[in-house]
N, C-alpha and C positions, 0 to 999 in steps of 0.2 A: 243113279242113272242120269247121263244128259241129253240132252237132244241127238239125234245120231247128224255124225257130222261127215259126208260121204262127196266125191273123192277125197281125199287127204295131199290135195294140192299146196300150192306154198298160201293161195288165199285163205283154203279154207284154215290152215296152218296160224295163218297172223289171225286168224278170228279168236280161232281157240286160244291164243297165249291171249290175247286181251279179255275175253271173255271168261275162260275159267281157267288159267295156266296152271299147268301141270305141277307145276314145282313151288304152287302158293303156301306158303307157309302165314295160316290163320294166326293173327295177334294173340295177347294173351289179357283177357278182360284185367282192366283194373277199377276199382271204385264203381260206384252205380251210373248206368247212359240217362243220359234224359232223357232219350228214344232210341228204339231200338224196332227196325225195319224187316220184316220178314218178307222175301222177296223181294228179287233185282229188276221186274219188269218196269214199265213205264210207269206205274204207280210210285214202285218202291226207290226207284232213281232218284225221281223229282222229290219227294218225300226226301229221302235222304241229305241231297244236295243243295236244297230251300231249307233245311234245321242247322245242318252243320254250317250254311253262308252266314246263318243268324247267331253264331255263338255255343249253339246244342252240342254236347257231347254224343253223339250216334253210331249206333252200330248197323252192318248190312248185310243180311244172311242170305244168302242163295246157293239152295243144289244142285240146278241144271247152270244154265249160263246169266251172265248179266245180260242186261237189254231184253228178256223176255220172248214173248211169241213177235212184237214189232219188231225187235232187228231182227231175229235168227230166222223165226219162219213165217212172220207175218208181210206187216207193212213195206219194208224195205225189201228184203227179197223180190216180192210178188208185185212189187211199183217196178224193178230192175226188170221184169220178164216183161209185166206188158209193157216196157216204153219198146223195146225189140219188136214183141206182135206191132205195135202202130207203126213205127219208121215201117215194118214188113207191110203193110198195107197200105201205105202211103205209097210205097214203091210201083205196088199192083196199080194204083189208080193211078202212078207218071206219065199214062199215055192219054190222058185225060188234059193233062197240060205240054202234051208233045213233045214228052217223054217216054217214047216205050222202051219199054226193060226185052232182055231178049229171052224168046219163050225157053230156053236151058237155064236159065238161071237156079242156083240152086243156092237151098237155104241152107246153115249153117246152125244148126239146133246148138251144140256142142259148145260153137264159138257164144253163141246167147249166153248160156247158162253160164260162161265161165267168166264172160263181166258180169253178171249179176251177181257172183261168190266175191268179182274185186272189188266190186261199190258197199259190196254187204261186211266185207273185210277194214276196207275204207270207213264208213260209218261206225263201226264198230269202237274205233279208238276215244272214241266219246263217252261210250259205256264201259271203259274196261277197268278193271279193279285196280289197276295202277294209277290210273287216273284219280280217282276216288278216294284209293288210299295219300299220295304224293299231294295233288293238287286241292282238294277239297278236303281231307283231312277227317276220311270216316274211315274206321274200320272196319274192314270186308271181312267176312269169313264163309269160306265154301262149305258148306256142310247142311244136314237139316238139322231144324229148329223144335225143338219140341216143350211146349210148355210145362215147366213143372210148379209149378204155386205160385202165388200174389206177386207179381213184381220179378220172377223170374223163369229163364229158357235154359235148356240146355243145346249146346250144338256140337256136336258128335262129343259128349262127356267134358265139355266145357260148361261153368253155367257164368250168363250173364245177367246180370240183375239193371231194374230199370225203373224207371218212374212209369212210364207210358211205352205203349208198343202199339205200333203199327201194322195190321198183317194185308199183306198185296202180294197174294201167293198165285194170283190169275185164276188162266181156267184154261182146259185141256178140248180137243178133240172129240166127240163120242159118236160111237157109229148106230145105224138104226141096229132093231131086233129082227134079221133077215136072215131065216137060217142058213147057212152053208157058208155066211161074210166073213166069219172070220176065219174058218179052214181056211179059205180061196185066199183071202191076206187082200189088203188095200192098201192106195194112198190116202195119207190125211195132208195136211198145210204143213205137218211135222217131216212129212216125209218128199214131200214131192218136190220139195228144192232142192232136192243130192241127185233126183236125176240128171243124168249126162247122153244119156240116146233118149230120141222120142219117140213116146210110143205111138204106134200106127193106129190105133184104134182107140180112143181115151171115154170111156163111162166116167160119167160123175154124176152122184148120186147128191141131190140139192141142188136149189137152185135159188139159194141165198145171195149175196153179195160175194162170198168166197167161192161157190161155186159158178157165177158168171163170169166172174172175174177172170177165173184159169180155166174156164169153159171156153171162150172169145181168144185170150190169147192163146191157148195148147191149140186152138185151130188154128190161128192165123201164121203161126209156128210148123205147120205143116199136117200137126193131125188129124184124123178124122175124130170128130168129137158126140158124142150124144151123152145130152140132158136128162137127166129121170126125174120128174117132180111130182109130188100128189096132189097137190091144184092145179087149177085151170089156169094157170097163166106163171111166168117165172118172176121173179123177185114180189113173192106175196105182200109183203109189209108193203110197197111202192102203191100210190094209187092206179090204177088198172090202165089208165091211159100214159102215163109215165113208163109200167111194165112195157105197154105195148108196141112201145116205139121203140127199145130196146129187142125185145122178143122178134121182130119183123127185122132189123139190124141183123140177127142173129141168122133167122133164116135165111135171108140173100146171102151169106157168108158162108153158110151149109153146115152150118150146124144143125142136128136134128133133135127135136125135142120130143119127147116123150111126154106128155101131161095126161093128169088125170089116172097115174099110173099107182098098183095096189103087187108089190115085188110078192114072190112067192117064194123062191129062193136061188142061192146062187152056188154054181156048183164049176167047178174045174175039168177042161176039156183039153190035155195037152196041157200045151202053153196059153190056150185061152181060159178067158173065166166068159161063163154063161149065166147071165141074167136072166131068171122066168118070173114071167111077171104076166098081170091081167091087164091091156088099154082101158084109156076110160069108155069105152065100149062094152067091155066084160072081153074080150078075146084075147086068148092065149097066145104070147110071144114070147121067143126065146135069141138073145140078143146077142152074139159075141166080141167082147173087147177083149183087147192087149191087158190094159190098166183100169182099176177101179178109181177112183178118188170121190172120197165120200167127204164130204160138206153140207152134211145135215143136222148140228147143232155144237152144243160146247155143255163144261160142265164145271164146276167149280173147282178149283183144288183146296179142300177142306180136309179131307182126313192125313188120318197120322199128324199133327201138328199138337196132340191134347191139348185142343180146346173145351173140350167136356170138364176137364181138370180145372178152367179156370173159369167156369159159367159164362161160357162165349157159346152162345144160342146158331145154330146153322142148319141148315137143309142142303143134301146132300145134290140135289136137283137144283135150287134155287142161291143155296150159296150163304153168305154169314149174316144173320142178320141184323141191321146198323138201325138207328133212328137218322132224322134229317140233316143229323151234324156230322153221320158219320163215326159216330160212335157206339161200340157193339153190346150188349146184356150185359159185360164186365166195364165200370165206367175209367181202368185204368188201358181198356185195348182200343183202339178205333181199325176200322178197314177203309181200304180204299182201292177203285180198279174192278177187273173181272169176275174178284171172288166176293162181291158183294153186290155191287151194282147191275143195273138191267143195262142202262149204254155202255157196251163194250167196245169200246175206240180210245184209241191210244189220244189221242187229246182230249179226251173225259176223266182217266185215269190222271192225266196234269192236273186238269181243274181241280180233280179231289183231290188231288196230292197236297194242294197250295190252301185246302180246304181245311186239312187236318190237322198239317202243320202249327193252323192259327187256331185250331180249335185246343188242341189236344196239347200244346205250348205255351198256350196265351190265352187261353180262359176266354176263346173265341166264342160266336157262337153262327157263324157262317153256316151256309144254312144249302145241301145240294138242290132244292127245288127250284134255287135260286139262279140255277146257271140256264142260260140260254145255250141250247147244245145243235150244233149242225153236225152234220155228215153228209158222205160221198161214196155212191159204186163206182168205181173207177174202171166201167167197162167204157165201150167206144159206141154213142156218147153218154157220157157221165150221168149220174144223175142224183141233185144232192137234193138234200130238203134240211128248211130248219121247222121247228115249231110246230106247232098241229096241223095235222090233215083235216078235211073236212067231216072225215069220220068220228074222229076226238072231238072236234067240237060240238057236234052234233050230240056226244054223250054228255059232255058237259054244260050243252044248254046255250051255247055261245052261236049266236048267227050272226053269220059273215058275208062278206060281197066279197067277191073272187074277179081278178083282174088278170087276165092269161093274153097272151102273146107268143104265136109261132115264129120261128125262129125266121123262117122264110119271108116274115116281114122287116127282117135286122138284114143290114144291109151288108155289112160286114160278113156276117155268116154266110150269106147266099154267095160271096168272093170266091170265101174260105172251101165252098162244096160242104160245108157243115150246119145244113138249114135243117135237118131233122132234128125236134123238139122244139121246149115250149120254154116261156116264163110264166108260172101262175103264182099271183101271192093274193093270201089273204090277209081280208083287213075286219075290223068288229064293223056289224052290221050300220052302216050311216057314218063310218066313220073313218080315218087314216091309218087307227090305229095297228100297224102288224102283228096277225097271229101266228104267221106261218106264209110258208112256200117253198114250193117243188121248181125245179131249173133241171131241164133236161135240155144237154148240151156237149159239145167235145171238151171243153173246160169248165165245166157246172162247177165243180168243187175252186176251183180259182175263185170265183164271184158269187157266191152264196153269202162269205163272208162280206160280204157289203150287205147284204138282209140282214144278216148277223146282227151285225153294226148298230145300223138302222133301231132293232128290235133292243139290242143291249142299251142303247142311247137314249131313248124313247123317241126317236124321228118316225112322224109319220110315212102313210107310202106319197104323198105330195113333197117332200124333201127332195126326193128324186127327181122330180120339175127341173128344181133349182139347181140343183149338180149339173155342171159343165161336162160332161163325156168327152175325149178326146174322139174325132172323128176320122175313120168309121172304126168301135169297135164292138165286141159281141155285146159289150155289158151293155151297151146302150139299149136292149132288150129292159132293161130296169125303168131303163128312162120313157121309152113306150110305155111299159104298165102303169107309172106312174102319170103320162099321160091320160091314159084311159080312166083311171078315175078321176082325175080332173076334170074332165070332160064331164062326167056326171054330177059336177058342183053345179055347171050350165044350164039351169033348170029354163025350162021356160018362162017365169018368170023373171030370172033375172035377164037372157035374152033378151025380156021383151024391154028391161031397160036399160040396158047398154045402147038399144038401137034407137032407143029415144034420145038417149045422151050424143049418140053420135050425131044423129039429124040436125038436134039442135045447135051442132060445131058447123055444120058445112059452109 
């Protein structure tokens, strides 16, 4: 089974011949791979593509499509929909710069989604098994993998034999335990990019980064949208004033959030589905949408692969389990990506990729603790974080001075109409050193990676000082925070002797 691939237009068309073509005829193994790849997502790509540039004989197994949940139904898709919601909402606010749009204006759902299947089709060619095979020089084979003793797989009654094997088999969808969910039928992130009409009413169940995401743009797209979450606030992981600036975004927008909410079940009315459920109140409500779309976790893709067969240790919840190198209970397999790792982001899955490679090839000993890892919700405005919240450090004993900056003091932003949020970073207590920071912004994820930097480099937050900003823009938000600790080098007593040095000049 592959991903369902829905309309069957000419894009979604060129997806599928690059992605899993119909008429692939799998190579026929010869001699032993030095690596041998299980799954085509962003793990198993880069993996592939970084052994064979280096010499590696390699093979590349995948049953659904190449490119993973990031091309087909993640990252790329779902960056195509909301750049549509923001141009849509930039328009609404045209008459803010005296421009107004005329009130019949009507939106074109339809026309949305159908560049998002050309740009999805478009990116595609990078991941497609022609490619792979012709220009990089791996062999692909569509089919599943299934291990059968030391050193070798079989895929669909082929077997290939190997030094080392790699498995980057991802992770899937999962929905809560809400009776009546799955009679009624939902969307997941697998499903909800083959829509082509919008639904008039859109439930989404999570209130993750996935379900903000398509929460924010399915509204600004035309639908009427509500949130269901069991906390008091949405994007829980976020710290709560980062959530909140978002969350308060959301409502002027008219999205409705539901928190604090305890589902009871959900049952089918017509063509509606009905959500019963308790407020954080305790009182009975009963909710009617068009569409569900649930984005309340993920899960590993582990079975069927007989790994039991070759002492590859995994939890069906939690996923395979590696030591620091990336290497699983059998010291001839390594993982890498969703189905092992807790950061599930498509450039985590690189880093391990480029991880593996050198470990599981070259008698590396690279080391994942060692990566300095950022992220981004890519709702409107963003909001990225690298490195610990004040929460983690606080568990791990590490006190910090935190240096925050609203936006509405950057000059540029307040131009732009994009003053809501912050810059906060932390530093070790008395000291430059970066442990982290949150950027809540309309471009956070652009300029995070300068903290990044910062943090992978070892610059402290006074490096920033020294950095020229081109004037005026948002990032100079960096350069204020790194001001503000400066500032606090200015003790009084050094004050009191600058002003003695200066006197003494006059």
């Amino acid at each position: 089974m592959t991903f369902p691939v829905h309309p069957m237009d000419e894009f979604n068309a060129e997806l599928v011949r690059n992605v899993h073509p119909p008429d692939w005829k799998n190579p026929r193994p010869t001699g032993r791979y030095n690596l041998v790849v299980v799954g085509a997502g962003s793990a198993g790509l880069i993996t592939a593509a970084v052994a064979a540039g280096l010499g590696a004989k390699v093979a590349l197994i995948e049953r659904h499509h190449l490119g993973g949940d990031c091309l087909n139904v993640g990252c790329v898709p779902s960056k195509g929909v909301i750049r549509a919601s923001r141009l849509v909402a930039e328009v609404r606010r045209a008459a803010e710069l005296g421009l107004p749009v005329a009130r019949d204006a009507q939106l074109d759902f339809g026309a949305a989604m159908q560049r998002m299947r050309r740009i999805r089709a478009r990116i595609s060619r990078e991941d497609s098994a022609q490619r792979y095979r012709d220009e990089l020089g791996v062999d692909v084979y569509l089919g599943s993998a299934r291990f059968t003793g030391s050193g070798s797989l079989d895929v669909d009654g082929q077997e290939l034999r190997f030094a080392r094997a790699v498995i980057a088999s991802g992770g899937r969808p999962v929905a809560p335990a809400i009776p009546g969910l799955e009679q009624v039928g939902y969307l997941t992130n697998e499903t909800v990019f083959n829509l082509t009409e919008r639904p008039a009413r859109l439930g989404v169940i999570g209130s993750g980064p996935i379900g903000c995401e398509m929460a924010q743009a399915f509204r600004r797209l035309g639908s009427q949208v509500l949130v269901f979450e069991r906390g008091p606030h949405i994007l829980p992981r976020e710290d709560s004033d980062a959530a909140e600036i978002v969350q308060r975004r959301f409502l002027e927008e008219g999205i409705e959030l539901v928190l604090g909410c305890r589902f009871e079940r959900v049952e089918a009315r017509g063509a509606q589905q009905i959500v019963q459920l308790r407020d954080a109140a305790g009182a009975p409500r009963a909710i009617a949408v068009d569409q569900l779309l649930v984005a309340a976790g993920r899960a590993p893709n582990v079975e069927g692969m007989g790994l039991e067969r070759v002492g590859v240790d995994f939890d069906p919840r939690t996923g395979i389990r590696v030591d620091d190198h990336l290497r699983t209970t059998n010291p001839q397999i390594y993982a890498a990506g969703d189905c092992c790792m807790e950061w599930k982001f498509t450039h985590a899955a690189d880093a391990a990729a480029k991880i593996v490679v050198r470990n599981a090839l070259f008698f590396g000993r690279d080391k994942l603790s060692s990566l300095v890892m950022p992220w981004c919700t890519y709702t409107d405005p963003e909001v990225a974080h690298v490195g610990l919240y004040p929460r983690e450090a606080e568990e791990r004993g590490i006190e910090i001075d935190t240096y925050q900056v609203p936006l509405e003091q950057v000059n540029r932003a307040v131009a732009d109409g994009e003053e809501e949020g912050f810059v906060k970073i932390h530093t070790r207590r008395g000291k430059d050193e970066i442990v982290g920071a949150t950027i809540v912004a309309a471009h956070a994820g652009d300029w995070i990676s300068q903290v990044t930097l910062a943090m992978v480099g070892g610059l402290g937050l006074s490096t920033f000082a020294r950095v020229i900003f081109p004037y005026p823009t948002q990032a100079e938000g960096l350069k204020r925070a790194s001001g503000a600790y400066m500032r606090t080098r200015l003790t009084p007593g050094v004050a009191k002797l600058f002003r003695g040095l200066l006197r003494a000049r006059r």
